[in-house]
Every structure is written in structure tokens, then in C-alpha cells.
C-alpha positions as CSV (number, residue, x, y, z in Angstrom):
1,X,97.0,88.0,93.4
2,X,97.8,90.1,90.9
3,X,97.8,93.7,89.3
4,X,96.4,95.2,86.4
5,X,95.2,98.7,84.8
6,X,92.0,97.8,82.9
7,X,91.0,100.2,79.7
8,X,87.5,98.6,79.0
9,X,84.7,96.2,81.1
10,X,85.6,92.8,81.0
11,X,84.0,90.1,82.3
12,X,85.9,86.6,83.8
13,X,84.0,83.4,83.7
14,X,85.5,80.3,85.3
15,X,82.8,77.4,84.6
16,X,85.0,74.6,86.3
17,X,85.4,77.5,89.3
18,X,81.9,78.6,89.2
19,X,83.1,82.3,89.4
20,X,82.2,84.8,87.2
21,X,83.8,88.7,87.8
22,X,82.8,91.9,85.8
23,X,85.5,94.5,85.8
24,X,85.0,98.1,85.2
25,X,87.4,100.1,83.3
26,X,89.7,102.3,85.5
27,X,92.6,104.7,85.6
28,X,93.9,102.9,89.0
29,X,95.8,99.5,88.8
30,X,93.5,96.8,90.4
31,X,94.2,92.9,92.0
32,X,92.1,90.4,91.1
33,X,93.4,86.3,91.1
34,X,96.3,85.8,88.2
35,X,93.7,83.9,86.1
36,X,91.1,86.9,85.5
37,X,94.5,89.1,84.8
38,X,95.5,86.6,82.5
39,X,92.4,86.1,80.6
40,X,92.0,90.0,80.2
41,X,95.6,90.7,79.2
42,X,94.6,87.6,76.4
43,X,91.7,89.5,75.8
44,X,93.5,92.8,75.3
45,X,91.2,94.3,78.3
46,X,94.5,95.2,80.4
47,X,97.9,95.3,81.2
48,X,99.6,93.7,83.7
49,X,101.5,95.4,86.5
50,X,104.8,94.8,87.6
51,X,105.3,93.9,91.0
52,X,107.2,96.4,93.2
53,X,110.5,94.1,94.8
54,X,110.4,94.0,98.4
55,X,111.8,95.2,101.2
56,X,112.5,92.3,103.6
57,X,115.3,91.1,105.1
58,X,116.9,88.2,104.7
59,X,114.7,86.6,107.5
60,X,112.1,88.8,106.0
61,X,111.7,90.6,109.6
62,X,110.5,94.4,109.1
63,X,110.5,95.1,112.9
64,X,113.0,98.4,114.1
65,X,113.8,99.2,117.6
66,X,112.6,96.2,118.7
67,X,113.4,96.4,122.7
């Protein structure tokens, strides 16, 4: 998945998929699937969002205190 601020409707048609999304415009970054992101960014609907990095460990364990 993957994040985007939208600045006008767009709408995502995948025939081979058979999906179809409408997206309303909004001041909030939302996630949708990385092809609808894609095709709006093409599309000049949006802007993509850059991830924030993580904060795993190596073994990508959050737990604290664990007894």
C-alpha cells in the first residue's frame, strides 16, 4: 500500500482487475494499492508520500520489558 495527498476526484479503473475506485480530494494523505497512486500521480491527481523509515530492530522485535 501506499500514500498519497489527493488535490482533485480521481477515479482508478483496472479492467484486467475488475476494480474501479473514485477518490475524493482531501487535505489528509490517504493509502490506496501502489497502482491507483501511480495512475493518479500520472494523472497529476496527487502526490505521493514518502514512507516514514522504521523503527525495528534488527530482528524487527518491538517488545520492551518482556519478562
Amino acid at each position: 500500500m501506499a500514500k498519497a495527498l489527493f488535490t482533485r476526484r480521481f477515479d482508478a479503473t483496472d479492467t484486467k482487475k475488475g476494480v474501479s475506485i473514485r477518490i475524493e480530494a482531501s487535505d489528509r494523505p490517504q493509502t490506496f494499492p501502489a497502482w491507483v497512486i501511480d495512475r493518479a500521480v500520472e494523472a497529476g491527481a496527487a502526490t505521493r508520500v514518502p514512507r516514514k523509515r522504521s523503527t525495528r530492530t534488527a530482528t524487527g522485535d518491538q517488545r520492551h520489558g518482556d519478562s
